[in-house]
N, C-alpha and C positions, 0 to 999 in steps of 0.2 A: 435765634435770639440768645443773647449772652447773659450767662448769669447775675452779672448785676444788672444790669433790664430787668429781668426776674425779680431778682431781691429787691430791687425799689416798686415792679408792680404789685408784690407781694405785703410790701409796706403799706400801698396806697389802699389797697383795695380791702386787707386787712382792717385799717384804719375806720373803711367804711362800712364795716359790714356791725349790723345795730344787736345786741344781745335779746335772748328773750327776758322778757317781762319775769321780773320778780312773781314767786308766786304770790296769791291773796294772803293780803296780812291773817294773821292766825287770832282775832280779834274779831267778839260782836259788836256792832253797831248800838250804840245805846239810844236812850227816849229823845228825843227834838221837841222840845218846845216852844213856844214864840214869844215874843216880846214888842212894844209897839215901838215901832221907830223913833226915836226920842229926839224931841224937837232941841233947838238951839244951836244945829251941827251947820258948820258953812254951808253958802249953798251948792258948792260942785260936790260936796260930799253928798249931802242932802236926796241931790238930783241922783245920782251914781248907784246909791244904795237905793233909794226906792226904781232907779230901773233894773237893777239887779231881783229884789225881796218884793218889791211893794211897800205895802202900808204895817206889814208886821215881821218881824226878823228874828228867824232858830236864834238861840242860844244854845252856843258850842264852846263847850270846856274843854275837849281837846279832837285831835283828830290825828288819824296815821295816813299818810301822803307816797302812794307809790308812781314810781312814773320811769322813763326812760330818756336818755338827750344826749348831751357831751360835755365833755370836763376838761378843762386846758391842764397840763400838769408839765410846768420847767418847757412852754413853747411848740406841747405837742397834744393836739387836742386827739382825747378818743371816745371812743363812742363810751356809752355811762349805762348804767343800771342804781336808780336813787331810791332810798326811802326816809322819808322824815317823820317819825313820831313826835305830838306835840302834848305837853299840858300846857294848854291855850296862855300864853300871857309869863307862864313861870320856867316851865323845862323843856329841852327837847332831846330826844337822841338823834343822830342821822346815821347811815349806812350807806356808803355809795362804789361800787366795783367801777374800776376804768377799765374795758375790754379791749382784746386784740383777736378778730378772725371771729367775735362771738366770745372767749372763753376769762376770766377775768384775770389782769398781770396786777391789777394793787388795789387793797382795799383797806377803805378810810372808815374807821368809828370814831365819832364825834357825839360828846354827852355836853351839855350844858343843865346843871343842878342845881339849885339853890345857890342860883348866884353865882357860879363857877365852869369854866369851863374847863374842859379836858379835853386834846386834837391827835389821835392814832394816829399814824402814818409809819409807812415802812421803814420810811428813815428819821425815824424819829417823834415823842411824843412834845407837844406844846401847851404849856399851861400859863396862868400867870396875868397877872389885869390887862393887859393888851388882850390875848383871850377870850377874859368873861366880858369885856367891852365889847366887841366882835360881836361875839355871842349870841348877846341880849338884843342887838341891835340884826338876827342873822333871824331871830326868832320871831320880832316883831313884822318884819320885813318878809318871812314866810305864810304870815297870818293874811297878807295880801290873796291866797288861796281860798282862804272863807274871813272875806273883810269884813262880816260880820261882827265879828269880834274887836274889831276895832274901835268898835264904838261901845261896846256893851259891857267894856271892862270899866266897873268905875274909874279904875285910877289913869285912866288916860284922859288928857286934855287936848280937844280940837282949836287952833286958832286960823280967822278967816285970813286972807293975806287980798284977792281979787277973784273974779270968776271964773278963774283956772288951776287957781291954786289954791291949798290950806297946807297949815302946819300940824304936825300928830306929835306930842310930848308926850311919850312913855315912862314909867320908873326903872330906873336901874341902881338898885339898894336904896341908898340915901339921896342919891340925885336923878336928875330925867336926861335921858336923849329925846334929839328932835328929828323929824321926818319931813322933807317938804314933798306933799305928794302936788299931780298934775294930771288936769282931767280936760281930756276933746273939749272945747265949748258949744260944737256943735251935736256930738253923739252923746256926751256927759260921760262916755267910757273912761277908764283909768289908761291913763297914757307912763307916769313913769314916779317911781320914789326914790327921793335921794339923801342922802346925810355923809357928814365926814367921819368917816371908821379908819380904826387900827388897820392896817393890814400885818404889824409884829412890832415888838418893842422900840425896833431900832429907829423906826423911822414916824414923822408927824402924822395925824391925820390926814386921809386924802379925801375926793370924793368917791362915792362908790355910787353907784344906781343899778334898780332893776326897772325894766319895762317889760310888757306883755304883747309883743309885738303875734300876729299870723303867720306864720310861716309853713309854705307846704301848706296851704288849707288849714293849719291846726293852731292854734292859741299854744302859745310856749311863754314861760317867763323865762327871763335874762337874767344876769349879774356881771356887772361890769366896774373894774378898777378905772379912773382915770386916766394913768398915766400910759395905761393898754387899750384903752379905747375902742375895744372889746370886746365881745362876752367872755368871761372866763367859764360858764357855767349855763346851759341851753336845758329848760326841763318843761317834757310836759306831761300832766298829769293824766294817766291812767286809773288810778283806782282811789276812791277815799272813803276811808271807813272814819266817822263822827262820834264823840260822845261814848268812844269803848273806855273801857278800867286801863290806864295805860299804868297804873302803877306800879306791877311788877315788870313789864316790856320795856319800860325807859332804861331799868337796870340789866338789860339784857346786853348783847353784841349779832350783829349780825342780823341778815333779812328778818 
């Protein structure tokens, strides 16, 4: 076998090999308490949540999201190691290692703060309203993890659209973005949400969507650009601590 045989088996197989788990966030778990389902919500939403909760639904104000998956970066997916810290509806941090063999070759700190966002990357940092647009719209779209929250933030507005779909209007500063989510009509499961995001200054709006597809036996959320057709971004949840003090951790960096 000749060395570039090698070097490319080496590539592959590299590629595939998945990192360990993040250790457990360094955060307690704080109080859950409940709230009753609040009437007036479409009906696939309606349906959705009460087969997820029931008749009464935690209220969660923030939560930290560990998990493992893969991350496309410049047309070469590798395996991932993610964590997302949220204050539910307002901030989040993210943290995510793209691996080779197991061991991590770039890591991303992502803060979005009081309306702003700021993008790490090796080569280079990204700020700037294309950004906090993204963002705001990367956080809402993460709350799909405990949808709960989707509803119990007063300032979002549900509108019905038919029996598969609804719209989700969130605030961002002084104005809202919109969400079209899509739910089975026969299971009432969450099938997929979509909205048009920045993907950087230069260029219009596109569509972007996640879905939660099975894969492998396991529940994964997706993120997918349009014009890639895609997933850029396969994550699925391992660990989630609810309801901790994120307020010194959001300022942190790193697992």
């Amino acid at each position: 076998m000749n060395a570039a045989v090698l070097l490319v088996l080496g590539v592959v197989f590299g590629l595939r090999q998945s990192p360990v788990p993040f250790p457990p966030a360094p955060l307690a778990a704080g109080t859950v308490d409940s709230v009753p389902l609040p009437p007036g919500l479409p009906q696939p939403v309606e349906r959705y949540l009460r087969g997820v909760y029931g008749e009464r639904l935690p209220r969660i104000h923030s939560a930290v999201l560990t998990g493992r998956g893969t991350l496309r970066v410049m047309g070469v997916t590798f395996p991932a190691r993610i964590r997302f810290a949220h204050r539910s509806g307002y901030d989040y941090r993210h943290y995510l290692e793209a691996t080779f063999w197991g061991r991590p070759v770039m890591k991303v700190n992502e803060v979005y703060r009081d309306g702003r966002g700021r993008l790490e990357l090796p080569f280079g940092v990204e700020e700037g309203p294309a950004v906090d647009s993204a963002a705001n719209q990367g956080l809402w779209a993460e709350m799909m993890y405990y949808p709960v929250s989707l509803v119990t933030d007063p300032r979002v507005r549900w509108e019905s659209v038919d029996e598969r779909q609804a719209k989700l209007h969130v605030p961002f500063g002084a104005e809202t973005q919109t969400f079209t989510f899509e739910f089975d009509p026969v299971s009432g499961d969450f099938v997929r949400l979509e909205t048009l995001r920045l993907r950087d200054s230069k260029t219009p709006p596109m569509r972007w969507w996640c879905e939660s597809p099975v894969v492998d036996g396991r529940k994964v959320f997706t993120a997918t650009w349009e014009d890639e057709g895609t997933p850029w971004l396969t994550e699925w949840l391992e660990d989630a601590v609810y309801n901790a003090d994120v307020s010194a951790y959001l300022r942190q960096k790193g697992a």
